[in-house]
C-alpha positions in Angstrom: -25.3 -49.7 -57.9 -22.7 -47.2 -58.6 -23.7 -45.3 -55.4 -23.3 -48.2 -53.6 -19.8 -48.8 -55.0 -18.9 -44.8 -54.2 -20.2 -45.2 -51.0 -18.4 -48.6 -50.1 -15.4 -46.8 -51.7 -15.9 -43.8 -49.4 -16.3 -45.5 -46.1 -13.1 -47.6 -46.9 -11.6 -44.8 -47.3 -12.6 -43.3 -44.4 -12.3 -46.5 -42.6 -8.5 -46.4 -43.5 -7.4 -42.7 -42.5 -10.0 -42.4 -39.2 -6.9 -42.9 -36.8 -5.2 -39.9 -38.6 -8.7 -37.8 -39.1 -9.8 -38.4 -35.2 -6.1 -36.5 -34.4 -7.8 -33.6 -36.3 -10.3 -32.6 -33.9 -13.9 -32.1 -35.8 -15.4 -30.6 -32.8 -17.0 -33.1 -31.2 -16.1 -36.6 -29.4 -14.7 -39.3 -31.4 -17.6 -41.7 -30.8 -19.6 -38.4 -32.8 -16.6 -38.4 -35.0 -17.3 -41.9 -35.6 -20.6 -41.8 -36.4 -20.3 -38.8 -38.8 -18.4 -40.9 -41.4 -21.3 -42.5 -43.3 -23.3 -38.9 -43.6 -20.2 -37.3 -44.3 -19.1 -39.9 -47.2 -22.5 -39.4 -48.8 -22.5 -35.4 -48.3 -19.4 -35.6 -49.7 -20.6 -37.7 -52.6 -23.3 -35.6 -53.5 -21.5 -32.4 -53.8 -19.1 -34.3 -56.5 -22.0 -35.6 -58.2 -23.7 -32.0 -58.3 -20.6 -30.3 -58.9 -20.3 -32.2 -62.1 -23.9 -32.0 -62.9 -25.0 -29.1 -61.4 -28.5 -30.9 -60.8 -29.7 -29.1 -58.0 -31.4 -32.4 -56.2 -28.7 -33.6 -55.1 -28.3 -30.6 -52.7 -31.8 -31.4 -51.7 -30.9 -35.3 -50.9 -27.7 -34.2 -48.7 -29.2 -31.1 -47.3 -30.4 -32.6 -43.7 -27.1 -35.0 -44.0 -25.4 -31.5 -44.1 -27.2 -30.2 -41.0 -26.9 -33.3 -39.1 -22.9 -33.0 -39.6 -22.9 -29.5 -38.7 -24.8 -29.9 -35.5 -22.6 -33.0 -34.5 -19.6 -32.2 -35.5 -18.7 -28.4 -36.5 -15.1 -28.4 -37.2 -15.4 -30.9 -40.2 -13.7 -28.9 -42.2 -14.0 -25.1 -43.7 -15.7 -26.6 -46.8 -19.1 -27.6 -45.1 -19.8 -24.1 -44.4 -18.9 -23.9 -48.6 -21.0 -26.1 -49.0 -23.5 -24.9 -46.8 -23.7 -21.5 -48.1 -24.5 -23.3 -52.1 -26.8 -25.8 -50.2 -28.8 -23.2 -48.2 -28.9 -20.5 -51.3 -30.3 -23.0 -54.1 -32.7 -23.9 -51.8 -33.8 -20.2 -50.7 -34.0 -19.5 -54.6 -36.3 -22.7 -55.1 -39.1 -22.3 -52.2 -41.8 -20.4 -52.8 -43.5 -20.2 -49.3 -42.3 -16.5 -47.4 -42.1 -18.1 -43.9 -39.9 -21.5 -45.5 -37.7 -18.6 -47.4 -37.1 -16.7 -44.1 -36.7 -19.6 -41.9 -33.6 -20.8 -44.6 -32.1 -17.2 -44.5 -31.9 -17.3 -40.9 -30.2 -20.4 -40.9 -27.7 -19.2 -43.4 -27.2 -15.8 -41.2 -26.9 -18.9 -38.4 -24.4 -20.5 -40.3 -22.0 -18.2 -40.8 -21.7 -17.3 -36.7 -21.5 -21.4 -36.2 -18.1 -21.3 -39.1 -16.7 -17.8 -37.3 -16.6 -19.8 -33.7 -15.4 -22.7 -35.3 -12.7 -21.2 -38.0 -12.0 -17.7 -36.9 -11.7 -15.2 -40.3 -14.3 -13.4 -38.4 -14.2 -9.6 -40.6 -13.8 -11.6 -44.0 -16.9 -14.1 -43.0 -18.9 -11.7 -41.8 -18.3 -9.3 -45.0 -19.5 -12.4 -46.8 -22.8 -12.5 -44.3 -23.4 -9.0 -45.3 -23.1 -9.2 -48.7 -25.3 -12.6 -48.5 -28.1 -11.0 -46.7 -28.1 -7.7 -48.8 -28.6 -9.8 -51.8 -31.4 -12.0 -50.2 -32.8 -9.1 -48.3 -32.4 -5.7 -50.0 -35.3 -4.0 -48.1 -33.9 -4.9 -44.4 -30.8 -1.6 -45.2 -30.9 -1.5 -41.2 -30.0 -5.5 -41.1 -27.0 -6.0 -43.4 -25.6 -2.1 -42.7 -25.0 -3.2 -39.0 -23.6 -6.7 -40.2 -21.3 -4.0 -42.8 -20.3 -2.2 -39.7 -19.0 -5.5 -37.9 -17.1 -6.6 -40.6 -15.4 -3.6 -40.9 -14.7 -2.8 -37.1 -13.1 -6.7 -37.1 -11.3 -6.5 -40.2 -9.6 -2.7 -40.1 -7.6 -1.6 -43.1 -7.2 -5.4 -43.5 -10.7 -6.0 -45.0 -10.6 -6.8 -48.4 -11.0 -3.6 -50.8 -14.5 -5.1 -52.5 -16.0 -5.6 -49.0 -15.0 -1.9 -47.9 -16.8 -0.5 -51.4 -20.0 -2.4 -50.3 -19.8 -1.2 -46.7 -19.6 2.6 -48.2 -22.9 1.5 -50.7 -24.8 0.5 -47.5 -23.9 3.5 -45.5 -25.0 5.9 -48.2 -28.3 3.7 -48.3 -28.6 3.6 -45.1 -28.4 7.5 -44.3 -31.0 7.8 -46.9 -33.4 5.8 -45.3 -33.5 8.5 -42.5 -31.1 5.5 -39.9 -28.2 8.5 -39.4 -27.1 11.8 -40.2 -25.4 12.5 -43.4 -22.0 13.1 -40.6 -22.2 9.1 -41.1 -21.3 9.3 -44.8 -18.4 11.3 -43.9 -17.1 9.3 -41.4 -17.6 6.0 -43.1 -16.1 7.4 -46.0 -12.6 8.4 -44.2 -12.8 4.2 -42.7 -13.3 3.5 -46.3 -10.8 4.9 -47.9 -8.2 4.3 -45.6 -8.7 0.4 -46.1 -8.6 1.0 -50.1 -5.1 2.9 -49.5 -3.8 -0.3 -47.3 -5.2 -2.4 -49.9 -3.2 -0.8 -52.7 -0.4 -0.8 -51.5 -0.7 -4.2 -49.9 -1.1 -5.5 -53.6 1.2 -2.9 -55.4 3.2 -6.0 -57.2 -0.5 -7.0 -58.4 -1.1 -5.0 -61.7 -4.1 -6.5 -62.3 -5.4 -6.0 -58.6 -4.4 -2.6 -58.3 -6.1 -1.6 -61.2 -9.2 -3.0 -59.8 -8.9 -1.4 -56.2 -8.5 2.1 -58.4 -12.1 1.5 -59.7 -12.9 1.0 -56.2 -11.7 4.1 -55.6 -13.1 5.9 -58.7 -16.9 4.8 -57.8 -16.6 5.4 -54.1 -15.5 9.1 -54.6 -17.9 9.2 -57.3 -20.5 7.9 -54.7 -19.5 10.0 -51.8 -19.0 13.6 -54.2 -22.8 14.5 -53.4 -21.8 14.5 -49.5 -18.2 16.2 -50.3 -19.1 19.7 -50.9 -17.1 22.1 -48.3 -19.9 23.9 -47.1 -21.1 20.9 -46.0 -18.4 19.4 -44.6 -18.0 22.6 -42.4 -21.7 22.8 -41.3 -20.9 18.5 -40.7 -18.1 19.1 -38.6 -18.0 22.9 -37.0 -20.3 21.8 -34.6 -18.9 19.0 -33.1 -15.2 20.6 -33.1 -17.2 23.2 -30.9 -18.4 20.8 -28.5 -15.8 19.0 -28.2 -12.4 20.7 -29.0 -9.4 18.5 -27.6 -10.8 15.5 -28.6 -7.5 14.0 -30.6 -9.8 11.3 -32.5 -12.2 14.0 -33.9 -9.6 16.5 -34.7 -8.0 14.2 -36.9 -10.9 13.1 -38.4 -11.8 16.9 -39.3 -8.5 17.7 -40.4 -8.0 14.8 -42.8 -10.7 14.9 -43.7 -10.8 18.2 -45.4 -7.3 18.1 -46.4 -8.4 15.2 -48.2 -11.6 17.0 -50.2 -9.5 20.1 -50.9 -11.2 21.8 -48.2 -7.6 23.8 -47.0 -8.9 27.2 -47.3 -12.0 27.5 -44.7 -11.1 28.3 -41.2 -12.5 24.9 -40.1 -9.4 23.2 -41.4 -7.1 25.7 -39.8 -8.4 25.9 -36.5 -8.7 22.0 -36.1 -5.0 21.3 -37.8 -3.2 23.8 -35.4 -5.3 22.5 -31.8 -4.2 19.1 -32.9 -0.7 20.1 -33.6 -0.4 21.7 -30.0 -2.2 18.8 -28.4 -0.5 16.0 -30.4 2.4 17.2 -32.3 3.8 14.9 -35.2 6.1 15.8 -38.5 2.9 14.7 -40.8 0.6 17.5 -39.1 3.6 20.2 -39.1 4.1 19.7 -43.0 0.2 19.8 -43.1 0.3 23.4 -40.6 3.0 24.2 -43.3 0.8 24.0 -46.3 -1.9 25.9 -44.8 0.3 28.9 -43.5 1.6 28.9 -47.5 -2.0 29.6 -48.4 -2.4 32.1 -46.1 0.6 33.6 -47.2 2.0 33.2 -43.3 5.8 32.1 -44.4 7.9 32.2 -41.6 5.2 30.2 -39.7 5.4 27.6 -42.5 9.1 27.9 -42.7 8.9 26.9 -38.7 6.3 24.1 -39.4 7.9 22.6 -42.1 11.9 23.0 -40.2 10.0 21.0 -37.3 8.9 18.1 -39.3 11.6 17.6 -42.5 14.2 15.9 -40.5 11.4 13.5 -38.4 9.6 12.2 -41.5 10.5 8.7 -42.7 8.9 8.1 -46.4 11.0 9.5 -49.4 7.7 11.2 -50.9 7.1 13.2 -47.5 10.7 14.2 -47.1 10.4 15.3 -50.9 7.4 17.3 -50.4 8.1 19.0 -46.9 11.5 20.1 -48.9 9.9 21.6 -51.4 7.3 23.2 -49.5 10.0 24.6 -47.4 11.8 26.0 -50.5 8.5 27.9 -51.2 8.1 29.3 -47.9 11.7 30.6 -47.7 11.7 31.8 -51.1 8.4 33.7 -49.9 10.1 35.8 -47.4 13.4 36.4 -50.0 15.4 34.0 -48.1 17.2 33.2 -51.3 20.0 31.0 -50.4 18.1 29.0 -48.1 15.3 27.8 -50.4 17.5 27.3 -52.5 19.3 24.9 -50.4 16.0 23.1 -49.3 14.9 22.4 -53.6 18.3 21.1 -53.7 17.7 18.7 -50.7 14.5 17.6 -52.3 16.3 17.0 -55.5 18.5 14.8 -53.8 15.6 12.8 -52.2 14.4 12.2 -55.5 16.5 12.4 -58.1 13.8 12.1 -60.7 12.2 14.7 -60.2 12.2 18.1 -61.7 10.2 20.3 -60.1 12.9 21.3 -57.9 15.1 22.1 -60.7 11.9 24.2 -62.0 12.0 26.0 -58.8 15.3 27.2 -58.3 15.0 28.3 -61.6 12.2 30.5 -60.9 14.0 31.6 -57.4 17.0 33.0 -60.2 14.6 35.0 -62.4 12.8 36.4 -59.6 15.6 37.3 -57.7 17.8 38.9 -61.2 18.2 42.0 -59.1 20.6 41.2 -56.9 22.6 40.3 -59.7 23.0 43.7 -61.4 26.8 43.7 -60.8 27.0 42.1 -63.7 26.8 45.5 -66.0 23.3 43.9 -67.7 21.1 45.1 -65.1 20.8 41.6 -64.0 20.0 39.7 -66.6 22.6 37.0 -66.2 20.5 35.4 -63.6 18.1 34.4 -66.6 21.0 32.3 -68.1 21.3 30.7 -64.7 17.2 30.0 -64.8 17.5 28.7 -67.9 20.4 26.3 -66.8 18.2 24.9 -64.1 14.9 24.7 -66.1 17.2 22.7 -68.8 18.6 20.1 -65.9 14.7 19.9 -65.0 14.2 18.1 -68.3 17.0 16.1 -68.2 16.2 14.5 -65.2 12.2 14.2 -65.8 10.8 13.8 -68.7 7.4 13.4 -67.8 5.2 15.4 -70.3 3.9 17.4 -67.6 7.8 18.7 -66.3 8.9 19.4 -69.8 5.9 21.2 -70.8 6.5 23.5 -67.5 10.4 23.7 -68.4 10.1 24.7 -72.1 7.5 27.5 -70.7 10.2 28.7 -67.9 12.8 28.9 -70.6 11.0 30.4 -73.5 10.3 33.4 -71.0 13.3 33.2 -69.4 15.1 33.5 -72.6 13.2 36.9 -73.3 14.8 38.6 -70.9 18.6 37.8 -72.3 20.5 40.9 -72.7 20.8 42.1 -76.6 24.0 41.2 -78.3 25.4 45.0 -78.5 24.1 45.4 -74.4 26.5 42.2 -73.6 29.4 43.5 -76.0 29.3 47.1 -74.3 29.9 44.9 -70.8 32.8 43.0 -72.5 30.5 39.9 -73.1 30.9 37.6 -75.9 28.2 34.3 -76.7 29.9 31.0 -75.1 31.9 32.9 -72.9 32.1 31.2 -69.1 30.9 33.8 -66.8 29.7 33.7 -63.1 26.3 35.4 -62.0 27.3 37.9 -58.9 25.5 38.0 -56.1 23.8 35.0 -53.9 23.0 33.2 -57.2 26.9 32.6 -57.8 26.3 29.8 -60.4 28.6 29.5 -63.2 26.7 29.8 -66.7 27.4 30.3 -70.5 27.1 34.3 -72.0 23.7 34.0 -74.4 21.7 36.9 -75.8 18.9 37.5 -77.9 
């Protein structure tokens, strides 16, 4: 009786709104429309009724109702392919027979095409797919990889971060297997993490979800570190750049690759870095040529890498860097005064921020020799260093910064002139005195 009553109930209802429902169009005529309203009430019905009881025969009762609405009329709403996907899964989980079992999968697989055509969200649905038929069929790596691989070529850095993390578990699976080369893992990886990087920043106001996409991150580096090795990457990757050297696609692949993993040092990086520079020039790949001519201890090339690309970079943190890298390489070649002016530049970038401080102050003490007009053989470029070092503090106080600072000044301080060395040059402690030379910052007399 009281289905009766919720079923009379329904169809009034239905009865009532039908002139507003047949304006939403449920993918079929409204004579099908029409005739979908009784199934619909009682599919409807019985999803309450199992939702609140969680009695599984209710799916079972409105299971073929479900099909018939699906078949008639596909654009019911988004919540029949739900629906489907409980309906289809309890009922998967309850048979016993193989060919039943596979016969419901497929129409699950099925399913989710039938809502894509209908509803769009194509890379998040078929993520869902994938993840649907890995659990149901965990043997078939082959099957759900290539549904994986869909998902992710729809969805781009757009795909949600969990789906990306179980795209990376089925490629590593599926290299295993012997379906690709381990080059798969590599390149999968670099489509991986560039989704979890759009991700967090996409949810940076999310604490709680950024914190979660960071785990994501921990376990797929942890999962990809057996593949990361750079001997490995070379022998990956050498042989392709070879055969095919001005491809722009690959080159960036290589490069960032092993930029990346901390792979800066082989010649692999180098070679593949500068042809992509000369083919495609950009201010990212000059600061990345000017880190690599640091290492090799090639300064004014990095000094003209890094000139090329400070002024066309657009993010605070890149300006910041390509500063300070800039700094080092002038600094490198003795070009005092204009390292020091690119550490400034980067201080004023970002403000908080000591490291530039840190520098100049390094730049002082290893440069005390062209202050030795000062009558203590220099050594008033160390109260200058330790002026800088102290302003590094003040303006970070990160542990790491001040732990760096106190060290520059405690051996900074060791080379302050003796008190009788300072009186003999007319030098009193507190005394206002400017360092000579390039330096030509004004300080405060201190000795030992």
């Amino acid at each position: 009786m009281k289905n009766i009553k919720t079923l009379a109930l329904g169809l009034g209802l239905l009865a009532m709104s039908f002139g507003a429902s047949a304006q939403r169009n449920w993918g079929c005529t409204p004579e099908q429309q029409e005739s979908m309203m009784e199934p619909v009430s009682l599919y409807q019905d019985a999803m309450k009724q199992y939702k609140a009881t969680k009695d599984g025969r209710y799916l079972e009762e409105t299971y073929p109702r479900w099909q018939t609405i699906v078949a008639t009329c596909p654009q019911q709403s988004k919540n029949l392919y739900l629906n489907g996907a409980t309906i289809i899964k309890y009922l998967i989980n309850k048979t016993k027979e193989a060919d039943v079992r596979d016969s419901l999968i497929a129409e699950l697989m099925a399913m989710y095409d039938t809502r894509i055509a209908n509803f769009g969200e194509r890379p998040e649905v078929l993520a869902r797919k994938a993840m649907d038929y890995q659990a149901l069929k965990p043997d078939d790596i082959k099957g759900y990889y290539e549904i994986y691989s869909q998902a992710i070529a729809a969805g781009g850095k757009d795909l949600e971060a969990a789906y990306a993390v179980k795209y990376m578990e089925a490629t590593i699976k599926y290299v295993k297997a012997g379906f690709a080369e381990p080059t798969l893992v590599v390149d999968n990886y670099d489509v991986v993490s560039e989704v979890l990087e759009a991700q967090l920043i996409a949810n940076a106001a999310d604490t709680a979800k950024t914190n979660l996409i960071r785990g994501y991150i921990g376990g797929v580096e942890a999962a990809f570190a057996p593949f990361a090795d750079c001997g490995q990457l070379v022998e990956i990757y050498a042989k392709k750049f070879e055969a095919d050297p001005t491809n722009i696609d690959l080159l960036k692949k290589i490069s960032g690759i092993l930029m990346k993993k901390g792979c800066t040092d082989v010649p692999l990086f180098f070679s593949t870095t500068e042809k992509l520079y000369s083919l495609e020039p950009s201010p990212a790949i000059a600061v990345r040529m000017g880190k690599m001519c640091i290492s090799k201890q090639r300064y004014s090339d990095a000094a003209k890498y890094l000139n090329d690309a400070v002024d066309k970079l657009t993010e605070t943190k890149d300006r910041y860097n390509a500063y300070l890298l800039l700094g080092i390489a002038y600094g490198a070649t003795n070009s005092y005064s204009a390292a020091r002016s690119a550490f400034n530049r980067a201080a004023e970038i970002d403000p908080t921020k000591g490291e530039p401080y840190r520098q100049i102050a390094q730049l002082y003490a290893q440069s005390s020799s062209t202050a030795s007009e000062d009558n203590i053989h220099g050594r008033s470029a160390y109260w200058a260093a330790v002026d800088k070092a102290t302003k590094a503090k003040q303006v970070d106080p990160s542990p790491a910064n001040v732990e760096a600072a106190d060290a520059q000044i405690a051996r900074y301080r060791a080379y302050f002139p003796a008190q009788a060395d300072a009186f003999m040059a007319g030098l009193e402690n507190g005394q206002r005195f400017t360092v000579p030379g390039w330096i030509g910052e004004s300080t405060v007399v201190r000795t030992k």
